[in-house]
C-alpha positions as CSV (number, residue, x, y, z in Angstrom):
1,X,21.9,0.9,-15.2
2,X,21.6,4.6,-15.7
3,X,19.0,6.5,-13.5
4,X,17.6,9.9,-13.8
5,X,17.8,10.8,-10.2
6,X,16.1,13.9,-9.5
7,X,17.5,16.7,-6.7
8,X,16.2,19.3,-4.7
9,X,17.3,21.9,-2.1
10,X,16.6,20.9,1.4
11,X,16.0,23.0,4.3
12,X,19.9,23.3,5.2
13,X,20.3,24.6,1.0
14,X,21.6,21.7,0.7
15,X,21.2,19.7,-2.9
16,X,19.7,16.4,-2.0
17,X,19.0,13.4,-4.7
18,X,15.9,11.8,-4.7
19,X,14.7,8.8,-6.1
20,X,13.0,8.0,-9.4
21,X,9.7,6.6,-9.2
22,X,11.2,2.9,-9.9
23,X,13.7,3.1,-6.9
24,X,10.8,4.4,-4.8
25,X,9.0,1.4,-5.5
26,X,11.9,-0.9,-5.1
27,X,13.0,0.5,-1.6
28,X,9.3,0.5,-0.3
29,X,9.3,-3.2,-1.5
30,X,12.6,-4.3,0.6
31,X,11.3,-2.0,3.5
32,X,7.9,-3.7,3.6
33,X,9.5,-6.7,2.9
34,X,12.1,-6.9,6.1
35,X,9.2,-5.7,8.4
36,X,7.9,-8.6,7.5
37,X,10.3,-11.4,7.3
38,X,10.5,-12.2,3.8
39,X,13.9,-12.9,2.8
40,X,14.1,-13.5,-0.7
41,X,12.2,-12.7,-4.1
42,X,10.6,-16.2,-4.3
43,X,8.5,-16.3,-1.2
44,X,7.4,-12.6,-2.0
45,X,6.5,-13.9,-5.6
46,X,4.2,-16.6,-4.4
47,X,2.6,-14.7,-1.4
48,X,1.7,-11.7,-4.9
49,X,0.9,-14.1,-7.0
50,X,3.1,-12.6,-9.8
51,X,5.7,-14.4,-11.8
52,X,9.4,-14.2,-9.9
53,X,10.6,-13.2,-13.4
54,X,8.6,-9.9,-13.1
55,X,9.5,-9.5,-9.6
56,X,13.3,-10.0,-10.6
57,X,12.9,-7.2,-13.4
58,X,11.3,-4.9,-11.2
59,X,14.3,-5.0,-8.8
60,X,16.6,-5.1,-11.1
61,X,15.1,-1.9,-12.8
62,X,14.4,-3.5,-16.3
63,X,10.6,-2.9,-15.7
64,X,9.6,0.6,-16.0
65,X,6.5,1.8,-14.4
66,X,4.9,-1.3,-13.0
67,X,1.5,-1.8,-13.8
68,X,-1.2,-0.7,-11.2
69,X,-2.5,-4.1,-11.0
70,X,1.0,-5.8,-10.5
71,X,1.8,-3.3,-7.7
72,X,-1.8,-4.0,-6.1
73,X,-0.7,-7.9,-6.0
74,X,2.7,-7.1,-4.5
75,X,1.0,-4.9,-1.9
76,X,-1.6,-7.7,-1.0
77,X,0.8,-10.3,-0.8
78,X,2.7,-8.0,1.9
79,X,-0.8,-7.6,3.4
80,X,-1.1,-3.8,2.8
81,X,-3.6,-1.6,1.0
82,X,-2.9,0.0,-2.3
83,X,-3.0,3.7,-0.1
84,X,-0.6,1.6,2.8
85,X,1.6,1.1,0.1
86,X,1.8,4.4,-1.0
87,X,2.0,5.8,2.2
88,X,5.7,6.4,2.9
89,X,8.6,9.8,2.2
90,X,10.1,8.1,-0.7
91,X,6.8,7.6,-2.9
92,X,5.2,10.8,-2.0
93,X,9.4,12.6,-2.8
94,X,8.9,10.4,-6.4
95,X,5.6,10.9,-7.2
96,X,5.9,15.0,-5.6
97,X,6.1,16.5,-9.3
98,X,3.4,14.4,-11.4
């Protein structure tokens, strides 16, 4: 899978990768997922709502740009708002430029 990984300079001038908007979503998605105990794909699926096929594409980076309302499900089955969701370094480092 080829990403377009983005980089800045960090304080130290030191060039720094960041992630694309897809691996922002996917590492806030494990995060929230560990903090709250659920270990595998199919138990998120069915706490969402959402088809474990589209879960499995959105980790596995086949899904670009996740729809809004697929997102909203995911965060509601972790039991977060949207905003909670969104609220974290990677997404605001993904979403920095748009």
């Amino acid at each position: 899978m080829a990403t377009n990984t983005k980089t800045k300079i960090n304080k130290g001038g030191v060039l720094q990768g960041l992630l694309t908007k897809d691996e922002a979503l996917i590492t806030r998605l494990r995060a929230l997922c560990k903090e709250r105990n659920i270990q595998n794909m199919n138990q998120l699926a069915m706490r969402a709502g959402v088809y474990h096929s589209t879960l499995g594409n959105i980790f596995k980076g086949k899904t670009k740009n996740a729809g809004w309302k697929t997102v909203d499900y995911l965060a509601q089955g972790l039991g977060v708002s949207l905003s909670e969701f969104f609220d974290c370094p990677e997404i605001r480092e993904a979403y920095d430029d748009d």
